[in-house]
C-alpha positions in Angstrom: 23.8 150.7 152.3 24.2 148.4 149.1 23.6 145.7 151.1 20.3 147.0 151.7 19.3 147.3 148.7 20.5 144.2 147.5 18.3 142.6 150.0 15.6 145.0 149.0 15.3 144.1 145.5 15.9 140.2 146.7 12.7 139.9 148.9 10.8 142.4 146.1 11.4 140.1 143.5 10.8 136.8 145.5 7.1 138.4 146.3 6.6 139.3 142.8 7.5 135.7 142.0 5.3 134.2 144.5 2.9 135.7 143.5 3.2 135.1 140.0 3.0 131.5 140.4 0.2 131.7 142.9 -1.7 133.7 140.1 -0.8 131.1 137.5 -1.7 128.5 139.6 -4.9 129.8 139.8 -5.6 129.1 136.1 -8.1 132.1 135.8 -7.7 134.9 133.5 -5.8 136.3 135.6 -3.3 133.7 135.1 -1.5 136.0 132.0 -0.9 138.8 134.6 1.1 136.1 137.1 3.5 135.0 134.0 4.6 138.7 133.8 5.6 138.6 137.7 7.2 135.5 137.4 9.2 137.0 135.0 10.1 140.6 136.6 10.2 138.5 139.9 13.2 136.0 138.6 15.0 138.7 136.2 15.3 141.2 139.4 16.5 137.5 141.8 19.2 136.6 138.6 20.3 140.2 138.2 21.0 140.9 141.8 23.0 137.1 142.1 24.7 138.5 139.1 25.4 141.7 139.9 27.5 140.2 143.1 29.7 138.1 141.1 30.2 140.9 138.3 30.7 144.0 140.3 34.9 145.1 140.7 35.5 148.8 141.3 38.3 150.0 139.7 40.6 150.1 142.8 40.4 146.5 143.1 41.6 146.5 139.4 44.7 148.4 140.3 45.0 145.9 143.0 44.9 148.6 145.7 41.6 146.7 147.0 39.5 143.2 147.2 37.1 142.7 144.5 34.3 140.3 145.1 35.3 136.7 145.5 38.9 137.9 144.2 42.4 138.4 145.9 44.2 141.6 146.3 46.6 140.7 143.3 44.6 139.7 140.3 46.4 141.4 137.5 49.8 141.8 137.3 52.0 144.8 135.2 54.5 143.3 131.9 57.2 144.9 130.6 55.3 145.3 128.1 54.4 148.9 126.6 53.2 150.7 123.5 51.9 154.1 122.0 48.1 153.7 121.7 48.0 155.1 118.0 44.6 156.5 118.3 45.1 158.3 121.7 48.5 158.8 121.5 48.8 158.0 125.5 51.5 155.0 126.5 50.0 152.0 127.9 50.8 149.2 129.8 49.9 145.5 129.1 48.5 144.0 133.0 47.7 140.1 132.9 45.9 137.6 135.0 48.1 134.7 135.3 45.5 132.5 136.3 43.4 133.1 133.1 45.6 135.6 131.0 43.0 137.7 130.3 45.1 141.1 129.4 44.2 144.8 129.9 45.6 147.8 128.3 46.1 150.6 131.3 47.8 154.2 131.3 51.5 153.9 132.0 52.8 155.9 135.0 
């Protein structure tokens, strides 16, 4: 179903840019107008090529499933726990060895 939209928004926003341009080329006063669809037409194209790269659900955080373009086992538990002194919950330090980005999770 996402895939659907994702190629939904896709072939909107390659129309809107099409058609943008063609307006522009045109050089009339409608030629304003086209600028603003060439700009909803290549935000709507970057966001959706974005939004594929960006997009983990949290399950592939806890490593219990594949994020996109990402193995199984990205982040990986320390021994290393404290007392969050504003919540007061004990967390865990996870870390990506390949960039050692760190994240705080619950400890269970």
């Amino acid at each position: 179903m996402l895939q659907l939209i994702r190629i939904g928004i896709s072939a909107g926003s390659a129309l809107l840019l099409i058609i943008g341009l063609a307006l522009v080329a045109t050089g009339m006063p409608a030629g304003f107008s086209g600028l603003w669809l060439v700009l909803i037409g290549g935000v709507g194209l970057v966001a959706v090529a974005f939004e594929r790269m960006r997009y983990r659900s949290e399950l592939a955080e806890r490593g219990k499933a594949e994020g996109a373009g990402e193995g199984v086992h990205r982040f990986r538990p320390t021994e290393e726990r404290f007392m969050d002194p504003t919540t007061r919950e004990r967390l865990r330090v996870w870390v990506d060895p390949a960039s050692g980005e760190r994240q705080y999770r619950p400890d269970e």
